[in-house]
N, C-alpha and C positions, 0 to 999 in steps of 0.2 A: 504494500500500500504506500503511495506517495507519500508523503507529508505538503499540506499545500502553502503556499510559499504567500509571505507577505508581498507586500506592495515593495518592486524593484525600485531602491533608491539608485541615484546620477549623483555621484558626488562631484559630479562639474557643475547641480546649477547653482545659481546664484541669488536664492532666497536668503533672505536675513532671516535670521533669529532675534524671538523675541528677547531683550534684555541686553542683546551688544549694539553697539553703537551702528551699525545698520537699518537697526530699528525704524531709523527717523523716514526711511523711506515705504513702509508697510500703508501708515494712511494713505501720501500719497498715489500708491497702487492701488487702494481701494477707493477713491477716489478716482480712478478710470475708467473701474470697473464699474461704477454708481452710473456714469454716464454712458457707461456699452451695453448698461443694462434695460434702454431704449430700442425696442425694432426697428423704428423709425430713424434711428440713427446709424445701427447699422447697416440699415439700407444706403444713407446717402454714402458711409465709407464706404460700402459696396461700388458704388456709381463712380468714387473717386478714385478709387483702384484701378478703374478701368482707362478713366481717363478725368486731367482737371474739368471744371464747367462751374459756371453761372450759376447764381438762386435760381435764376428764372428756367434755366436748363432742367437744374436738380427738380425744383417745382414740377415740373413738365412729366418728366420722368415716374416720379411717386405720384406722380397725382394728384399733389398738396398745392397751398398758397403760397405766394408768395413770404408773406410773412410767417408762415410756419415753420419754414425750410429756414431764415432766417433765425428765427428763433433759436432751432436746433443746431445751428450752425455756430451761434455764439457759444452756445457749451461747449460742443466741440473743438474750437476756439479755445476755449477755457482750460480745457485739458488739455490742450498741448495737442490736438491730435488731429488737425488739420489747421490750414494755414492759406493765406488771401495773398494775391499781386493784384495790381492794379493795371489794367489794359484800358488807355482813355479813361471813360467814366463806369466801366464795366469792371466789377469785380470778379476774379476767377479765382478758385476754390481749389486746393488740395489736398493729399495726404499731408502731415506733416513732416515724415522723413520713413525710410525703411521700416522702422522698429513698427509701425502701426501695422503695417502691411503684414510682417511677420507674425507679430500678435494676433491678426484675423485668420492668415493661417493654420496657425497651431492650435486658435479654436476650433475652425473649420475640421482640420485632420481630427480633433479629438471626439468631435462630434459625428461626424462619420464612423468612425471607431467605432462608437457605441449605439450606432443603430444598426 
């Protein structure tokens, strides 16, 4: 008879522990996670993955208002996790850098996983 095996730790990642000085970064990951815990918002990262766009685009797309997409766009804003240029008087919308990308990833794969 086997013996069945706990949960395979990766002693590469790079989770803090609580109590050492790493710590100080725990809220702020749960704080990213407050705001991906919106569908509505993963959908516009969705969009942005694919490629930058406009409110009025993103709006288009979801099916939303203008001012909704707005909205949601300022949180994500907020957390670091998309980011604006300006073309004329059009603003256009992106991921923030890699690490977003990666993060919907490795949600994505784990999620698959376990259906």
């Amino acid at each position: 008879m086997e013996i069945p095996r706990h949960h395979e730790h990766d002693a590469n990642h790079k989770l803090p522990l609580p109590g050492q000085e790493e710590e100080k970064y725990i809220q702020p990951m749960a704080d990213i996670f407050k705001v991906l815990s919106d569908p509505t918002r993963i959908r516009i990262l969705a969009l942005l993955a694919h490629e930058e766009m406009c409110v009025t685009c993103i709006a288009e797309g979801l099916n939303m208002t203008h001012s909704a997409i707005s909205h949601q766009l300022r949180l994500l804003r907020s957390a670091n996790l998309v980011k604006f240029s300006k073309e004329g008087k059009e603003v256009i919308y992106s991921l923030d850098d890699i690490h977003v990308l990666r993060l919907f990833d490795q949600a994505l794969d784990h999620v698959k996983h376990k259906m």
